[in-house]
Backbone as CSV, one residue per row, in Angstrom:
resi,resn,N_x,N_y,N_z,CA_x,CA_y,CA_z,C_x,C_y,C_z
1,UNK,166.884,-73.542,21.598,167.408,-72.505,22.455,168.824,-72.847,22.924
2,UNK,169.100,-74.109,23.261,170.498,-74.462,23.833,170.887,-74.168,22.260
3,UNK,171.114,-74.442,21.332,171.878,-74.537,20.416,172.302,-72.829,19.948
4,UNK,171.726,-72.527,20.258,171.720,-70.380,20.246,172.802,-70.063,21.294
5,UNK,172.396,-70.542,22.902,173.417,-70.161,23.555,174.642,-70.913,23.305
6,UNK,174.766,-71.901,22.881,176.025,-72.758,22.278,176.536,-71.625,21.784
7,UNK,176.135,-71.639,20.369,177.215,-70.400,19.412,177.604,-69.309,20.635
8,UNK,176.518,-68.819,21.038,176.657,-67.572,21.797,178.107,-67.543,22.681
9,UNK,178.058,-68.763,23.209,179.114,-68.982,24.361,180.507,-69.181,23.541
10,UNK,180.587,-69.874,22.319,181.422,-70.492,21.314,182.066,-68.517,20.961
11,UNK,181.174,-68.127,20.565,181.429,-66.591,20.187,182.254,-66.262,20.738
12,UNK,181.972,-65.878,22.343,182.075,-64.711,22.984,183.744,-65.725,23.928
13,UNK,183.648,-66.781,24.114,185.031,-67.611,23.918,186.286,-66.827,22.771
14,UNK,185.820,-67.156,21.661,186.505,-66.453,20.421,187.217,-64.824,20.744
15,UNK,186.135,-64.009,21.079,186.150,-62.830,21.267,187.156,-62.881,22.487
16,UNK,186.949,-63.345,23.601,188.184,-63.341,24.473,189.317,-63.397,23.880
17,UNK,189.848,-64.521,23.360,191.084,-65.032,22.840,191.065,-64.500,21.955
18,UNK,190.844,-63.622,21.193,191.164,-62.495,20.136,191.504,-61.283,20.766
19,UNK,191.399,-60.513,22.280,191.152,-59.614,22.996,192.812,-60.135,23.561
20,UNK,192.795,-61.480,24.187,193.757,-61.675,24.954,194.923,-61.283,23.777
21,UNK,194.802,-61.955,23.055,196.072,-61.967,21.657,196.341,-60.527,21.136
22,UNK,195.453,-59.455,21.094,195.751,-58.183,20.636,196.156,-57.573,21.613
23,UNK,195.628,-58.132,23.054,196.703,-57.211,24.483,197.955,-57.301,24.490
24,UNK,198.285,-58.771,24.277,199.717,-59.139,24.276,200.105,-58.470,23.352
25,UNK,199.896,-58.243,22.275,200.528,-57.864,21.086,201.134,-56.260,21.392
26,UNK,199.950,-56.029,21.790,200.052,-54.216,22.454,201.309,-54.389,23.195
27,UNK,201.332,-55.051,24.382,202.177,-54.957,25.304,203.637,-55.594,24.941
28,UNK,203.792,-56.128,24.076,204.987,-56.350,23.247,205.075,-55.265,22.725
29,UNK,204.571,-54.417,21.635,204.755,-53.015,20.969,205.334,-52.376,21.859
30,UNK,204.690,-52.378,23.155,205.397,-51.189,23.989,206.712,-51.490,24.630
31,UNK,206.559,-53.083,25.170,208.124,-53.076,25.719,209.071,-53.136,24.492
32,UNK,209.093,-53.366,23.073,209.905,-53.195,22.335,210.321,-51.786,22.454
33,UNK,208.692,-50.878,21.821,209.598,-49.423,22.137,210.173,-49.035,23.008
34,UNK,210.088,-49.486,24.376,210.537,-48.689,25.803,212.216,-49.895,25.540
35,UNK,212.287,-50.725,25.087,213.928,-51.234,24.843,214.506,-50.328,23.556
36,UNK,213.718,-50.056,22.456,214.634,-49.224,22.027,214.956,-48.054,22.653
37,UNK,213.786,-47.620,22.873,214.449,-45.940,23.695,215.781,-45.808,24.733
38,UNK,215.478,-47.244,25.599,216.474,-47.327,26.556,218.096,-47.555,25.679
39,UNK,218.199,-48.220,24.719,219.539,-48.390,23.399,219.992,-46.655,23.647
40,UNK,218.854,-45.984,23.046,218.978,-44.659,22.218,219.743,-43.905,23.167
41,UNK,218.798,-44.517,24.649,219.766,-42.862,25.867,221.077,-43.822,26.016
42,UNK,220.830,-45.142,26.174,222.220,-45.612,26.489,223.592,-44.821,25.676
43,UNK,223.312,-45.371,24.439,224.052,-44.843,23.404,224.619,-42.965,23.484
44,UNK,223.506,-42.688,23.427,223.546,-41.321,23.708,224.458,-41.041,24.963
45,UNK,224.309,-41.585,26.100,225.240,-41.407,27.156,226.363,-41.787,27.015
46,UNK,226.418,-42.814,26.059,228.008,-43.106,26.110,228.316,-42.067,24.938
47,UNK,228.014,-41.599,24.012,228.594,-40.764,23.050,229.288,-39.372,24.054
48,UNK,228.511,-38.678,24.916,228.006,-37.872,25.741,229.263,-37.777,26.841
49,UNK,229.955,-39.251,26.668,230.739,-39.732,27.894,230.530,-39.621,29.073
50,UNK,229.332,-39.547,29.388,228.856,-40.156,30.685,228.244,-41.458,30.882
51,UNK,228.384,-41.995,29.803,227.174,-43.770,29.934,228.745,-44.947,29.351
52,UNK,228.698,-46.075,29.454,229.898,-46.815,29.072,229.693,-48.249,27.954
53,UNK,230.163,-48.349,27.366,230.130,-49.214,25.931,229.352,-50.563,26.899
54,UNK,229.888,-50.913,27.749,228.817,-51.993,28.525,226.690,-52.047,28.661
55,UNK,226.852,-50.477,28.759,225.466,-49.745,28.957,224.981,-50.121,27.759
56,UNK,225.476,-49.775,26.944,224.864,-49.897,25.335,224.987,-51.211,24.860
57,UNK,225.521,-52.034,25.072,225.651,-53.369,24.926,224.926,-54.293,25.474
58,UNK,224.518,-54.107,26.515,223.401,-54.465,27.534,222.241,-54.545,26.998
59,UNK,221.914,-52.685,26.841,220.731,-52.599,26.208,220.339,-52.895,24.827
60,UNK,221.339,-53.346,24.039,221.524,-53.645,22.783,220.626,-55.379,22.714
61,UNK,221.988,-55.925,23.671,221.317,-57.237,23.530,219.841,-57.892,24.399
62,UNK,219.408,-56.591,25.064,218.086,-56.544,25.605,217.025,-56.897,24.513
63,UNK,217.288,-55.736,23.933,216.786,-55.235,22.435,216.366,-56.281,21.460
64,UNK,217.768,-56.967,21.587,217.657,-58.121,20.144,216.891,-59.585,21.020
65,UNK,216.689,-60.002,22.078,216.077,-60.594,22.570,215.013,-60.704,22.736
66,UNK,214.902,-59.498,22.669,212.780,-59.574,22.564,212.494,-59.446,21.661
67,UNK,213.422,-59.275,20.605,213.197,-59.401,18.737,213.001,-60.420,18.307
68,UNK,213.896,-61.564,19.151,214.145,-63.161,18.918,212.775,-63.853,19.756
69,UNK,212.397,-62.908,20.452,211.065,-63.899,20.787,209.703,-63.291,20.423
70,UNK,209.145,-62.191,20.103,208.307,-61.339,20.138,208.190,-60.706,18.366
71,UNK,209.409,-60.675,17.838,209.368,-60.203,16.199,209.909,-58.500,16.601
72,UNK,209.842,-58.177,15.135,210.226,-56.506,15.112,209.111,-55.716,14.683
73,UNK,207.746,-56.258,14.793,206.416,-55.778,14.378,206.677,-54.116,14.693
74,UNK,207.332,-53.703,15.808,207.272,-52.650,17.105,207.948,-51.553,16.196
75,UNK,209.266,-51.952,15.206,209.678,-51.093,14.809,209.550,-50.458,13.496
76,UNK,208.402,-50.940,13.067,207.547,-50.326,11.909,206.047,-49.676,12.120
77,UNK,205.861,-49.438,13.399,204.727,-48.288,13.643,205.317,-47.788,14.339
């Protein structure tokens, strides 16, 4: 019987840390997309001439920073 709840516990361990790892993953997807979007209006505002080459540069190198730590998984779904 201990050796049943062993696995059992061994399992459901696993199952966490597979849960934790696909949240993060999620929540990287999203702050990637919500940094590109923020590029897009930046950009857009400065085209627009109301936003300034700083704005877009900002958000640019926002952008490429969480690329450099997180990957570009975000911008292929």
């Amino acid at each position: 019987m201990a050796g049943f709840l062993d696995r059992a516990k061994e399992q459901a361990q696993r199952g966490l840390v597979q849960g934790k790892q696909k949240l993060d993953e999620v929540q990287n997807q999203r702050a990637g997309g919500d940094l590109l979007k923020k590029l897009g209006a930046a950009y857009y505002a400065e085209r627009r001439g109301s936003g300034s080459p700083a704005a877009t540069q900002q958000a640019l190198q926002a952008l490429e920073a969480h690329i450099a730590t997180h990957g570009d998984s975000f911008l292929r779904s």
